[in-house]
C-alpha positions in Angstrom: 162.3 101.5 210.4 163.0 102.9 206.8 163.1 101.0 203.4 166.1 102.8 202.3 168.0 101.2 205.5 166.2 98.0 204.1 167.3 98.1 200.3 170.6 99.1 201.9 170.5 95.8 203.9 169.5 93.7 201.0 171.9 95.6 198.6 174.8 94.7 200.4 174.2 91.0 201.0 172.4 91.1 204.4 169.1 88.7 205.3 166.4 91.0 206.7 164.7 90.1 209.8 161.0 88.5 210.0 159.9 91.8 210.9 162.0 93.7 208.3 160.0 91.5 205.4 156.7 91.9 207.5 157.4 96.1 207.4 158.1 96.2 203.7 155.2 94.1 202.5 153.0 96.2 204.4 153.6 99.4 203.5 154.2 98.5 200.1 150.9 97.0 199.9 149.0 100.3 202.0 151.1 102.7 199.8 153.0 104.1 202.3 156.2 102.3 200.5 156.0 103.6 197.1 156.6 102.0 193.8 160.4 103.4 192.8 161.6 101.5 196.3 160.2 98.5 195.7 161.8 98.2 193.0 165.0 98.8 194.1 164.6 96.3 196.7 163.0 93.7 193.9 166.6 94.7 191.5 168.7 94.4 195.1 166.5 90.4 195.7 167.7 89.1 192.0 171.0 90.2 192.5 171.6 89.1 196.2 168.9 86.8 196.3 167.6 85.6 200.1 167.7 83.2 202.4 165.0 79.7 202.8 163.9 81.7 206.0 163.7 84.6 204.2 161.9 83.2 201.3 159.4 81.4 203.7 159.1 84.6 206.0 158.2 86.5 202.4 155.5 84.5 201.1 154.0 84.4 204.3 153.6 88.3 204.7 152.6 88.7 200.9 149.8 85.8 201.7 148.7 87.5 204.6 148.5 91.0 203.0 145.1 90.2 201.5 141.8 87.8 202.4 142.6 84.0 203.0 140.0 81.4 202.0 139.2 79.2 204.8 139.2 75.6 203.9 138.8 74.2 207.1 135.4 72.9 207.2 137.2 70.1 204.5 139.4 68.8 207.0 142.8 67.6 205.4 140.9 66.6 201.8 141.4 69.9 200.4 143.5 69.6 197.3 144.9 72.0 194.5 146.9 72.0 191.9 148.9 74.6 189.9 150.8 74.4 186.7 153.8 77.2 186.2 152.1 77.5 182.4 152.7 76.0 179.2 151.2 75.8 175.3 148.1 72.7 175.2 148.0 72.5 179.2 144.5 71.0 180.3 145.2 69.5 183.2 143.0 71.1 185.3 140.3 70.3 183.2 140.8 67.0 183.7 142.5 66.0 187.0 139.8 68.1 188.7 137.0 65.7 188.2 139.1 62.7 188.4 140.1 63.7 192.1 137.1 65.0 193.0 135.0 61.6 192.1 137.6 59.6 194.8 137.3 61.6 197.3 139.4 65.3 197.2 138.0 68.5 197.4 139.0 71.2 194.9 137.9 75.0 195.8 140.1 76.0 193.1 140.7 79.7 191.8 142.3 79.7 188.5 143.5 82.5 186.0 143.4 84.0 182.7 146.0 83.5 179.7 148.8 86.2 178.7 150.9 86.0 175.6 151.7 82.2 174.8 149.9 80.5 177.8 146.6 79.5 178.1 144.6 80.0 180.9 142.0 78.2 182.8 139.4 80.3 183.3 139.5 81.4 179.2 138.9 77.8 178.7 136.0 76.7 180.8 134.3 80.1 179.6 134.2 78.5 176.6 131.4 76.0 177.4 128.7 78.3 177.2 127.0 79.4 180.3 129.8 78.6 182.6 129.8 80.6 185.4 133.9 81.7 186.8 132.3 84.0 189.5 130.3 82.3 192.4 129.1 84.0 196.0 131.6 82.6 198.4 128.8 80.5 200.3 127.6 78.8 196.6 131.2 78.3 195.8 132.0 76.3 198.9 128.4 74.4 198.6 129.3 73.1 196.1 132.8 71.5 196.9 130.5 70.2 199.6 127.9 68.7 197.6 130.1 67.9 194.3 133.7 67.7 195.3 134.9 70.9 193.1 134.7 73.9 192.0 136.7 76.1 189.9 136.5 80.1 189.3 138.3 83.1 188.5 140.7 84.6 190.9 138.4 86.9 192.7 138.0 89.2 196.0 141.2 90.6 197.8 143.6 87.4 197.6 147.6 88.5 197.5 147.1 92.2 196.7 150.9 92.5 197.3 151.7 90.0 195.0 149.3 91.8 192.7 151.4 94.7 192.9 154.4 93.3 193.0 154.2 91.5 190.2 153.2 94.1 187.7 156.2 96.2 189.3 158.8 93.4 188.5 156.9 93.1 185.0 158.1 96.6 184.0 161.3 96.3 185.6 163.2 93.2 184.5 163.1 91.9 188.0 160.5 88.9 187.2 163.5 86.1 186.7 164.3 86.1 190.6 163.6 82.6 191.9 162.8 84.4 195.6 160.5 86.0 193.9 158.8 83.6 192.0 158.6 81.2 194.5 156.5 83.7 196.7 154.7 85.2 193.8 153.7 81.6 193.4 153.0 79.8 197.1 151.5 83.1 198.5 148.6 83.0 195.6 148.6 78.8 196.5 148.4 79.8 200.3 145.8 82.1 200.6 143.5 79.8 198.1 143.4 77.8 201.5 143.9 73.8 199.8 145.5 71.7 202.7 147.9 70.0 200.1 149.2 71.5 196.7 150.7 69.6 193.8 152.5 71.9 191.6 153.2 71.1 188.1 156.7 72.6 186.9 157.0 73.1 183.2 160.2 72.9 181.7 161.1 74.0 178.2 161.2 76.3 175.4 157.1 76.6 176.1 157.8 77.0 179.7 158.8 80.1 182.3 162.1 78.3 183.1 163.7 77.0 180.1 166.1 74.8 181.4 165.9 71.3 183.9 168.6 73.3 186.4 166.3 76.1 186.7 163.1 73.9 187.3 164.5 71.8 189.5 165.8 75.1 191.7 162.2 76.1 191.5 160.2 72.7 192.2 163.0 72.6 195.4 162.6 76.0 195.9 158.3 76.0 196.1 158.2 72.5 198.3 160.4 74.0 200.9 158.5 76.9 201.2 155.1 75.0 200.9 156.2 72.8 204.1 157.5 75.7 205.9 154.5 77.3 206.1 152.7 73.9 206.9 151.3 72.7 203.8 151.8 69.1 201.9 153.4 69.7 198.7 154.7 68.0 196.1 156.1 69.3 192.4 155.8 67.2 189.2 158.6 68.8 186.5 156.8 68.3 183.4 158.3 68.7 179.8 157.2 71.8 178.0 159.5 71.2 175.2 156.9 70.1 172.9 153.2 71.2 173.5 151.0 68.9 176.3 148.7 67.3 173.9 147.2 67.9 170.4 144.7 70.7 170.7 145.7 74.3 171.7 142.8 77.1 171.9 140.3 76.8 174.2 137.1 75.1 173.1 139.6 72.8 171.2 141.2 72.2 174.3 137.8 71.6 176.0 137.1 69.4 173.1 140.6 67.5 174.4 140.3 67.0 178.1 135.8 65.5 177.0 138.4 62.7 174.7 140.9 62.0 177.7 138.0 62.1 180.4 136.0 59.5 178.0 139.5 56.9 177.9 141.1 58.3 174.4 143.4 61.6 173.7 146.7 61.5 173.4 148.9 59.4 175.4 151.8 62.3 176.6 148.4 64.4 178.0 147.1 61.6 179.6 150.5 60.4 180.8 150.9 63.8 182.7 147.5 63.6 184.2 147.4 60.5 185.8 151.0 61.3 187.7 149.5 65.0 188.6 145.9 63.2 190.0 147.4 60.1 191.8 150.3 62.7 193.6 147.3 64.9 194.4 145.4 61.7 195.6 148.2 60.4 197.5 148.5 63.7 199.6 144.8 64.1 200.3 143.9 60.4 200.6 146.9 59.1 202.1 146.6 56.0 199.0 150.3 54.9 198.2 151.2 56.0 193.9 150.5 52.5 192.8 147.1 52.3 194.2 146.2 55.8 193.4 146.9 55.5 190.2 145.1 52.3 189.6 141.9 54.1 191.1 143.0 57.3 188.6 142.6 54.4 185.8 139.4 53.2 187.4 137.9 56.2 187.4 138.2 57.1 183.7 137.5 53.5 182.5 134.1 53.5 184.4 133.3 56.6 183.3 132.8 57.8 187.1 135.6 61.1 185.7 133.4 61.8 182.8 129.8 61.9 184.7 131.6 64.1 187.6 133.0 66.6 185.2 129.1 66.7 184.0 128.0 67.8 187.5 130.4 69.9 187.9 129.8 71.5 184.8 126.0 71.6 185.1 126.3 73.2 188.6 128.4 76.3 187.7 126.0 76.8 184.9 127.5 75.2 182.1 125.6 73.4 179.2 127.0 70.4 179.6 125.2 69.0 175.8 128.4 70.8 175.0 130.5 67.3 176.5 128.5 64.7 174.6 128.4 66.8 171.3 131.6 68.6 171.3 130.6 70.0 167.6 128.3 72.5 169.7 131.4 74.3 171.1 132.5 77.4 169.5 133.8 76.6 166.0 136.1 78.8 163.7 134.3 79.6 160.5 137.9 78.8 159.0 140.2 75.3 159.0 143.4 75.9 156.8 145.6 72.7 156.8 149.5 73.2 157.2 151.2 70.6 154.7 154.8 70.3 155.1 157.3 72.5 153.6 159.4 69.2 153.1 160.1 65.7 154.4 162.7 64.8 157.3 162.5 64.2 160.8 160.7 66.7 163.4 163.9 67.0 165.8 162.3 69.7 167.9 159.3 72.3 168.5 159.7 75.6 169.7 156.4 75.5 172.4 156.5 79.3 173.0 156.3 80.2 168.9 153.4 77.9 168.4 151.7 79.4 171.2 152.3 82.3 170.0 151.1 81.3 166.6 147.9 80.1 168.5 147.4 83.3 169.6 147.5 85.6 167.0 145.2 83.0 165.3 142.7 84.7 168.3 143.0 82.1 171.1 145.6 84.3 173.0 145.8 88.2 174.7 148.9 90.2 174.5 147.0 92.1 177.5 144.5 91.4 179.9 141.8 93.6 177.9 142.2 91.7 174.7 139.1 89.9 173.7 139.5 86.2 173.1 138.3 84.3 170.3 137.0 80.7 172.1 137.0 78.5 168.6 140.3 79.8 167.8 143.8 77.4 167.6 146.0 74.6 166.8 145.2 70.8 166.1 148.7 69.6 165.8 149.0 66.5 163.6 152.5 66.0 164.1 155.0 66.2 166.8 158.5 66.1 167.6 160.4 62.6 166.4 157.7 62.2 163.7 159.1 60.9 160.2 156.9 64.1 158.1 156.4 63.8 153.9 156.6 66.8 152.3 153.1 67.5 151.8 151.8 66.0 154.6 149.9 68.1 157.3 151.4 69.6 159.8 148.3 71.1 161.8 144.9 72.6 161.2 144.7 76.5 162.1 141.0 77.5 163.2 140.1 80.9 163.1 137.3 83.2 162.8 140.5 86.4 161.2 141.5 85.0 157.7 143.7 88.0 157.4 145.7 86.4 160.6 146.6 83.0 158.8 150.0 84.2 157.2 151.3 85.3 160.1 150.3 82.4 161.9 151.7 80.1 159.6 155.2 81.5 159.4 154.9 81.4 163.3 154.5 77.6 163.3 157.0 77.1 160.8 159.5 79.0 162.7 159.2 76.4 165.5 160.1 73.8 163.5 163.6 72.2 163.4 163.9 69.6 161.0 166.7 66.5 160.4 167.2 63.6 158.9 167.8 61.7 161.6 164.6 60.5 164.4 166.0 62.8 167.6 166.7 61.1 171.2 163.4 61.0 172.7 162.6 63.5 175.8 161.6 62.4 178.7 157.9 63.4 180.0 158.3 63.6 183.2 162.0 64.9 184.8 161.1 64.1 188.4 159.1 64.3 191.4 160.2 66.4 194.1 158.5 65.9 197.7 
């Protein structure tokens, strides 16, 4: 068998045998395939696309190409979710304890931010002493005692994808749904969960702009998910507007402690109840209405708040941190945006205050860039509000003065402004199972 035959194959509109895919993955991933052929074949894949079985047959060999976590001593309870990325996104943060305390198990492995997205692990480091590396036997003691635990993305999980991905990120061959979608499930697969609720962002914050585009994707991911024998369900989640108030990640922190404790903002909590009850109803078997009822429970008691405490405490974390949230990292520098002028927000561009975030210190452009934990955004106004000129807009934190003017015309640059209140967006565009 030869690759060239195989880009030929694909090239020319032909789907590629299970043991074609198997072949390619392989040697790509032992080097015997190099670099400038994979990438043809990746260029050949977004303009041809592939088959479903394709698709499926892919993921499955880029999962297998690495270690697999097994889950199995959890039965069918194990649980995980994963967000496509956005600006403000929590979640994890706070559907992990919420599921955990009724029953799911999390074993969760969670990455870093790039560029306008946050990232989990940037923000639970955060809380100081949190630990993101565990021994696999402490890791999966402690979804045994407590119910979760979440780390970094560690040992030899998807090293295809791995190299895959940073192939199609110099080559203009990321925007392949194929692609995606196993880039995606294979990382989901290997993490071992029994059931996988993926949230898909949509919006000018988001990796697919457009509802067409997340809808192909959510379809796209659940299919695959199934074929390769896994419960999955995708939320498509508005990413228009940023998922909350707070963006940076002790301020975010700072967010999910208010939600977990019954307040925060009602679009963050929205989202999270539909992503923990979806995850409950695939683990638990509970019905929506139930689950969600028990989701309400759960923070009302404060049951959610005291098992985000454990779980805290037990990777290390100082969890004086959650009942004082002035003892997280703070920036030695809170400039108020007032308004340029008065009208009607009609729209936010997500990416640009993410971006904005970011060079404020709360954000990498790569993976080596240090990241400043107080830095961010407290928004005090979103999209449809009525906004006097003069009035704030946000609060920039920061620890670089010198970075506020750049920051500033960031945020003002994803502003569109009217005189009329805009038709209000949905928050959630649909559930696909």
């Amino acid at each position: 068998m030869r690759m060239v035959d195989l880009i030929e194959k694909k090239r020319n509109g032909g789907e590629l045998a299970e043991e074609e895919i198997r072949f390619l993955i392989g040697g790509f991933t032992d080097g015997s395939i190099p670099d400038y052929q994979m990438a043809a074949f990746a260029m050949a894949v977004c303009f041809r696309g592939m088959t479903d079985r394709e698709t499926a047959v892919l993921t499955d060999a880029m999962m297998r190409s690495g270690d697999v976590v097994d889950l199995s001593r959890f039965g069918d309870k194990t649980v995980d979710k994963h967000s496509t990325g956005g600006v403000g996104d929590k979640t994890t943060l706070i559907v992990a304890p919420i599921v955990s305390c009724l029953g799911g198990k999390m074993a969760k492995m969670s990455g870093r931010g790039l560029g306008h997205t946050g990232g989990t692990v940037d923000k639970l480091e955060s809380i100081p002493g949190y630990q993101t590396t565990l021994p696999v036997d402490r890791f999966m003691q402690q979804v045994e005692d407590i119910g979760v635990a979440v780390i970094g993305q560690s040992g030899n999980l998807t090293p295809a994808d791995k190299k895959l991905y940073a192939l199609r990120d110099v080559t203009a061959t990321v925007d392949s749904l194929p692609l995606i979608t196993a880039s995606i499930m294979s990382k989901k697969l290997a993490a071992g969960a029994h059931s996988i609720v993926l949230d898909v962002k949509i919006g000018s914050g988001a990796f697919m702009k457009t509802q067409a585009d997340g809808e192909r994707l959510a379809q796209s991911m659940v299919s695959i998910g199934k074929a390769c024998g896994r419960k999955v369900v995708a939320v498509m989640t508005n990413m228009d507007i940023p998922l909350g108030t707070n963006i940076g990640n002790a301020l975010e922190v700072q967010e999910s402690v208010e939600v977990l404790r019954g307040g925060g903002s009602e679009d963050l909590r929205t989202v999270c109840r539909v992503l923990a009850a979806n995850m409950l109803h695939l683990c638990n078997g509970w019905d929506l209405d139930y689950a969600e009822r028990q989701v309400d429970e759960s923070v009302a008691s404060g049951r959610a708040f005291a098992q985000m405490k454990r779980w805290i405490a037990a990777q290390g974390g100082d969890t004086r941190v959650l009942d004082d949230v002035s003892l997280l990292p703070q920036a030695s520098v809170r400039e108020t945006l007032e308004s340029p002028r008065s009208g009607y927000l009609t729209h936010m561009d997500a990416q640009l205050i993410g971006e904005a975030s970011a060079v404020l210190g709360a954000g990498r452009q790569t993976k080596t860039d240090p990241i400043d934990y107080a830095a961010g955004i407290v928004l005090r106004k979103k999209t449809g509000a009525y906004v006097r000129q003069g009035e704030p807009l946000a609060v920039l934190h920061t620890n670089r003065p010198g970075a506020l003017p750049e920051a500033k015309a960031a945020f003002l640059r994803a502003l569109s402004w009217g005189d009329q209140a805009p038709q209000a967006q949905p928050l959630i565009y649909g559930i696909v199972k």
